[in-house]
matplotlib code that plots the C-alpha trace (Angstrom):
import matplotlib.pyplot as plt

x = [3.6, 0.7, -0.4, -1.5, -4.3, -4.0, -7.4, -5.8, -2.7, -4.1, -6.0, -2.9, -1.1, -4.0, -3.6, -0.1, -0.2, -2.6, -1.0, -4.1, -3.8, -6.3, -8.2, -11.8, -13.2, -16.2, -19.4, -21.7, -19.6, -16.9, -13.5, -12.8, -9.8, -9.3, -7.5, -7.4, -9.2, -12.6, -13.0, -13.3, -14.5, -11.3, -13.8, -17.5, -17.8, -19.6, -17.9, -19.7, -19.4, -17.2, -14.7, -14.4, -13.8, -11.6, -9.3, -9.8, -9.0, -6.2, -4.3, -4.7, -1.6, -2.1, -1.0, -3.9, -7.3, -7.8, -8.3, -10.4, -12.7, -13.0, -13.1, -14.3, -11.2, -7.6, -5.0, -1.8, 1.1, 2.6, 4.4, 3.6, 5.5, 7.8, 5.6, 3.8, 0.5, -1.6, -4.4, -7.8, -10.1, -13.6, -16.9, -19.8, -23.5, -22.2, -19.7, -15.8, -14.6, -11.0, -9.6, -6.0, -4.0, -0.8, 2.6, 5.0, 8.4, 9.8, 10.0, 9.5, 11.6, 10.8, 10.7, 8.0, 6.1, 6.3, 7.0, 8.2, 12.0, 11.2, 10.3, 14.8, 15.1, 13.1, 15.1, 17.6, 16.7, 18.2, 15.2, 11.7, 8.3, 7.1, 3.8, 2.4, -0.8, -4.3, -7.6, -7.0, -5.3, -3.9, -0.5, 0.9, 3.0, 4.8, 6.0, 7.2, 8.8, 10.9, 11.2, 12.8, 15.3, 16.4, 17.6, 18.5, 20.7, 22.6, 22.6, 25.0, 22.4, 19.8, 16.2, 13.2, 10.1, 7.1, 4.3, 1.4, 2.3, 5.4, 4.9, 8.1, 11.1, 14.2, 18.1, 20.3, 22.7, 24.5, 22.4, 21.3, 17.7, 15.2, 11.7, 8.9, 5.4, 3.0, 1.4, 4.3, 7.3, 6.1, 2.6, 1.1, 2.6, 2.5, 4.7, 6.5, 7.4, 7.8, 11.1, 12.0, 13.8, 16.2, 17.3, 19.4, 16.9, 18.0, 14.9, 11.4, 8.8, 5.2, 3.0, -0.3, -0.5, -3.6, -4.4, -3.5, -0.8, 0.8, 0.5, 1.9, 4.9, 5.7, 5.6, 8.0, 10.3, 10.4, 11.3, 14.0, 16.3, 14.9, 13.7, 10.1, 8.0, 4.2, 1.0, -2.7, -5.8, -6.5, -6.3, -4.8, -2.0, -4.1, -6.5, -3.8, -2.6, -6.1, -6.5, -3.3, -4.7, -8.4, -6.8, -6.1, -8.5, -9.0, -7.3, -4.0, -4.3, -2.1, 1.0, 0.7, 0.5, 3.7, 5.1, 3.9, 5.1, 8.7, 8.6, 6.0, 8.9, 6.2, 3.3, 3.0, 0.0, -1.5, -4.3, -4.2, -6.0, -6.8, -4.9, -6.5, -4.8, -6.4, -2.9, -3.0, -3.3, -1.1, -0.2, -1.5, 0.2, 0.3, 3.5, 3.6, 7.3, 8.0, 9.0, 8.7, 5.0, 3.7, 5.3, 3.3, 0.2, 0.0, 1.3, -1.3, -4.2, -4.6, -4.2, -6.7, -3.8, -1.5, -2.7, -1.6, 1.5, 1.9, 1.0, 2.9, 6.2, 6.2, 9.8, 10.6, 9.0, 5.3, 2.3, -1.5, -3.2, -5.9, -2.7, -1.5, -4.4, -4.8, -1.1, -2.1, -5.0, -3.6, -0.8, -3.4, -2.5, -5.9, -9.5, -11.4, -14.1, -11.0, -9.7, -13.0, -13.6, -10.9, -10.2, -10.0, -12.1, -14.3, -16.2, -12.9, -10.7, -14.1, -13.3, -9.7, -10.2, -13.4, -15.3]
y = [2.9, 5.2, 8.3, 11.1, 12.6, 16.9, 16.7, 14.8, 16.5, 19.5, 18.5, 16.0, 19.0, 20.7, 17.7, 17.8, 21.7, 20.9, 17.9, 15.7, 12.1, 10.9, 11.9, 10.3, 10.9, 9.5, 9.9, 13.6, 14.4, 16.8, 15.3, 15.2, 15.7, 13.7, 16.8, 16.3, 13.2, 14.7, 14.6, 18.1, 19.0, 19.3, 21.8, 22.5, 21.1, 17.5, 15.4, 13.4, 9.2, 9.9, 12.3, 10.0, 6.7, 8.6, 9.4, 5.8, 4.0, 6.3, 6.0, 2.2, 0.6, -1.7, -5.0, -3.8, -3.6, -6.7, -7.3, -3.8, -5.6, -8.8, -8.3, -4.7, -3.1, -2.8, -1.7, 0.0, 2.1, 5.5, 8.4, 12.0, 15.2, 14.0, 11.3, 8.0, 7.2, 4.1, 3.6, 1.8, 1.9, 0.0, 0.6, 1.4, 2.3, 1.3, 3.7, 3.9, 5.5, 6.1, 6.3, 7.7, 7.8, 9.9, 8.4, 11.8, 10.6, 12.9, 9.6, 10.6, 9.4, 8.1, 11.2, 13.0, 10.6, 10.4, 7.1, 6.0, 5.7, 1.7, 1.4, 2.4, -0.8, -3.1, -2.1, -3.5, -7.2, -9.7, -12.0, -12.4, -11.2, -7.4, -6.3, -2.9, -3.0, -0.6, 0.4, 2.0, 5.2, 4.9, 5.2, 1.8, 2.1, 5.4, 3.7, 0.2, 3.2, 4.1, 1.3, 0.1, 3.1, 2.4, -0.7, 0.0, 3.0, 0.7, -2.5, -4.6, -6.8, -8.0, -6.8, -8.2, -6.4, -7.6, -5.0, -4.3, -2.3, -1.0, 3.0, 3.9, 3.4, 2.6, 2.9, 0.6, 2.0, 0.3, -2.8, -4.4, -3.9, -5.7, -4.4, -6.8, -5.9, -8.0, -8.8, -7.2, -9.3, -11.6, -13.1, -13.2, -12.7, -16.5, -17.6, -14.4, -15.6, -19.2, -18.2, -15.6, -18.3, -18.7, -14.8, -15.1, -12.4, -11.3, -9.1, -9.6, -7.0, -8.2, -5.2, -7.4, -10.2, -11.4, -15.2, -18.1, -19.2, -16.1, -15.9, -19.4, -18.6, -15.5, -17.0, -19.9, -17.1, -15.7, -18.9, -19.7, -17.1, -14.3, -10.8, -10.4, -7.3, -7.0, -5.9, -6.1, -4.1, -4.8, -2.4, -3.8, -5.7, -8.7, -8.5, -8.9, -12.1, -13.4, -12.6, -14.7, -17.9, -17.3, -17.6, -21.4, -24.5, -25.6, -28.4, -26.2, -23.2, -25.0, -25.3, -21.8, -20.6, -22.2, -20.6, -17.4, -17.1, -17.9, -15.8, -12.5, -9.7, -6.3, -5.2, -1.6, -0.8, 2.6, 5.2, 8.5, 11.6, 15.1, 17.3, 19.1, 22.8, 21.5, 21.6, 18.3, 15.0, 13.2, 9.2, 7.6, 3.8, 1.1, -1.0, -4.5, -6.1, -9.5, -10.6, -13.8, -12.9, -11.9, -15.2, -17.2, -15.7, -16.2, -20.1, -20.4, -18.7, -16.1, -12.7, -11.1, -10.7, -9.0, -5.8, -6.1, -7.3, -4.0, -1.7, -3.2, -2.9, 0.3, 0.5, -1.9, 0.6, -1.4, 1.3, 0.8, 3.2, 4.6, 5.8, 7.4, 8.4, 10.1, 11.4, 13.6, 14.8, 15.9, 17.6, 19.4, 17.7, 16.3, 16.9, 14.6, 13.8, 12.1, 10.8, 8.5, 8.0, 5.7, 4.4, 0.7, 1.4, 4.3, 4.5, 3.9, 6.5, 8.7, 8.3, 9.1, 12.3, 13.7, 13.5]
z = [-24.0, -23.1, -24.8, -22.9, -25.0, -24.6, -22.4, -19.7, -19.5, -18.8, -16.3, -14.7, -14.5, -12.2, -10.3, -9.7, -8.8, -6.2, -4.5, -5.5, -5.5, -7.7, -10.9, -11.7, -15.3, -16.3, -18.8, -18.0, -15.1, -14.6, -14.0, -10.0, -8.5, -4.4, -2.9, 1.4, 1.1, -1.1, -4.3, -5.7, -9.7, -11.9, -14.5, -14.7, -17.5, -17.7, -20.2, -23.2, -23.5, -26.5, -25.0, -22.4, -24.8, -26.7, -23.9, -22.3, -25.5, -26.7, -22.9, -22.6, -24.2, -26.7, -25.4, -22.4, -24.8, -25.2, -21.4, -21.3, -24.0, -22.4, -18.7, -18.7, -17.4, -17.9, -15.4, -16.1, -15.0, -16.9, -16.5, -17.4, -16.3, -13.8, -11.7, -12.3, -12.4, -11.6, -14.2, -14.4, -17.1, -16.8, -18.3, -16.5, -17.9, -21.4, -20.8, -20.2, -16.8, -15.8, -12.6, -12.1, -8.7, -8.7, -7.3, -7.2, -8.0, -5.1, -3.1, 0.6, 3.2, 6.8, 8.1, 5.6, 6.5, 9.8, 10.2, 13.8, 13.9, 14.6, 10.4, 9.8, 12.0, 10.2, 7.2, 8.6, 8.9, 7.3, 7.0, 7.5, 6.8, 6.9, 5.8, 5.3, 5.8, 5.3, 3.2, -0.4, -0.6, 2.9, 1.5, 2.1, -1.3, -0.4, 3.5, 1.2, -1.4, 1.6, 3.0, 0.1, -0.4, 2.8, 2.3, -1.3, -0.3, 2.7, 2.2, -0.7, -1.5, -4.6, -4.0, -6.6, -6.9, -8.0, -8.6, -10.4, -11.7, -11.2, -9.0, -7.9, -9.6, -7.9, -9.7, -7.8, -5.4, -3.0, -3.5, -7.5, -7.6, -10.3, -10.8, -12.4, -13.7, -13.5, -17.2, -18.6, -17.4, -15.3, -15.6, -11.8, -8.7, -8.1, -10.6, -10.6, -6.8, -8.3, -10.2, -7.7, -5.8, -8.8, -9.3, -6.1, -4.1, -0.7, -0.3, -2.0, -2.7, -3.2, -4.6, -3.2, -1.5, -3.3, -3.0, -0.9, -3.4, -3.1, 0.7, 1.0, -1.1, 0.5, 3.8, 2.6, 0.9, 4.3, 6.1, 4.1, 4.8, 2.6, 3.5, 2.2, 2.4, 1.1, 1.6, 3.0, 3.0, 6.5, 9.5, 12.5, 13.4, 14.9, 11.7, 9.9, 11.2, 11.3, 7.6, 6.7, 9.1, 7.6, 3.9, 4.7, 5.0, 8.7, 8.9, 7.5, 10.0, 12.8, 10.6, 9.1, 12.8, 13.8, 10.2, 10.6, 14.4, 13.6, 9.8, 10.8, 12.0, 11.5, 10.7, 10.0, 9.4, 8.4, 7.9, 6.0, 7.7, 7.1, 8.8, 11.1, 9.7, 6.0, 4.3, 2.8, 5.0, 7.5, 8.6, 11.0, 12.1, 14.3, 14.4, 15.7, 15.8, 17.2, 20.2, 22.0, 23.4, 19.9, 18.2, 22.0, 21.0, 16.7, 17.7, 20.2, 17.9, 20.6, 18.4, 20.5, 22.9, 20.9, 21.4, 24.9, 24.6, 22.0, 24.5, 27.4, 24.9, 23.5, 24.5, 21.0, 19.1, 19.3, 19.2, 18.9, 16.3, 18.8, 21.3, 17.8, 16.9, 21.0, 20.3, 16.8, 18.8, 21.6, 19.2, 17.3, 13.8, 13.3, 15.3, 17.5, 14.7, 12.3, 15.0, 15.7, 12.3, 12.1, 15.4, 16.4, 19.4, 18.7, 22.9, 24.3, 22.4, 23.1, 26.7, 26.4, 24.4, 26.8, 23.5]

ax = plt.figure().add_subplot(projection="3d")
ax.plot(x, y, z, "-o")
ax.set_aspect("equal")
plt.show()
């Protein structure tokens, strides 16, 4: 259990009142609060390498400082106030640092998000891969939160988590749901997915999607009958899919291909923006679902054609990001600037726009 030295609360409790979503504290700096996407000071006042190890070492839970002493850093989940937060504590410069990023237990749904309608659907299958995908911070863990919920809320089912650590909790509703934290109750994903087979899942949540023994057990969870959801820090539904193949040794890639084609259902994948009015930040995604073209082109190694296929089907709920991104422009929610920043095709969305 974590103890929340007086410091930090205070200062937790800025970051909550101000919607912030992460807290850096380190050695002669002020803390910093990410508020819109920039990190902003929490005080002006720099703080000293011992009132920084104080409140590193006296947060970390115990059975997590013998991993800060021998590897440098120690990761960790807690709640204060009302919401969770996901810790990590490292040195740097002979000193301790402390990252915190705040999950507010007000889990949204689809529609604070603004998720496409398509995500409720995917919710619905019965087996099958989904990833969410994106960079840090791009708010992958709030659309699996929901994603979750959804099927938590209407479906009479079992759903295992495995997370690390755990950021949202869930009760169980209509279906039973189990949460595992890696290093607490289960060791590593891999063996946590090992046994998962036993624990009669119907749906599997992978926090991260980390190694190849991971990937490979996911994507055999998937095959045999099992709904599995997880995630990447890629951009791109076709990245994504290369990312998987690239994971394997050459002479293996075929046969994950002709896996993947028959077991990948979505990829939702996702960027966070700043909205262009400055109140807070908005989501960005594209959404690839299968069809028979998609599952053609991953069997065939073609994945440079997806996008095509993607924007010839937007009628299954398929969209690029750069038509999103052209679609929150053109409905003033962000400018023309964010939009580039994070497009796929920067010159051709610079066309599109007139920029």
């Amino acid at each position: 259990m974590s103890s929340v030295p007086p410091p930090l609360q205070e200062w937790l409790r800025i970051v909550a009142a101000s919607d912030s979503s992460d807290l850096h504290l380190g050695a002669e700096r002020p803390p910093a609060m990410r508020l819109s996407g920039e990190l902003v000071p929490v005080t002006a006042e720099a703080l000293t390498p011992k009132v920084t190890q104080d409140i590193c070492l006296e947060l970390t839970p115990e059975h997590r400082l013998s991993d800060l002493q021998h590897t440098g850093s120690a990761d960790f989940g807690f709640a204060f106030d009302g919401d969770r937060y996901r810790a990590s504590v490292f040195k740097q410069k002979g000193s301790y640092a402390l990252v915190l990023r705040r999950i507010p237990q007000n889990r949204m749904s689809f529609d604070q998000i603004g998720a496409p309608a398509v995500l409720r659907g995917l919710a619905r299958l019965p087996r099958g891969m989904i990833l969410v995908t994106g960079p840090t911070g791009s708010g992958k863990t709030t659309t699996l939160a929901a994603l979750i919920h959804e099927i938590n809320i209407s479906r009479a089912c079992h759903i295992m988590t495995m997370e690390d650590p755990i950021e949202f909790y869930h009760d169980s509703h209509k279906a039973v749901i189990n949460q595992r934290e890696v290093g607490d109750d289960v060791v590593n994903f891999s063996e946590g997915l090992r046994r998962v087979l036993r624990q009669d899942p119907d749906v599997i949540m992978l926090g991260e999607m980390r190694d190849l023994e991971t990937t490979s057990s996911a994507i055999t969870a998937a095959e045999t009958g099992h709904l599995v959801l997880g995630t990447l820090h890629t951009t791109g539904a076709a990245r994504t899919v290369d990312r998987i193949i690239d994971q394997y040794p050459e002479n293996q890639q075929e046969q994950v291909r002709a896996q993947l084609a028959v077991s990948l259902q979505a990829v939702v994948s996702q960027v966070l923006l700043p909205r262009a009015d400055g109140q807070g930040r908005i989501a960005a995604f594209e959404i690839m679902v299968r069809n028979s073209a998609i599952e053609n082109h991953i069997r065939k190694g073609e994945t440079f054609k997806i996008g095509s296929v993607m924007q010839t089907q937007k009628r299954l709920g398929m969209q690029l990001l750069d038509d999103h991104l052209l679609e929150l422009v053109q409905n003033s929610l962000i400018t023309k600037d964010v939009a580039l920043n994070s497009a796929q095709y920067p010159s051709d969305l610079a066309q599109r726009l007139g920029a």
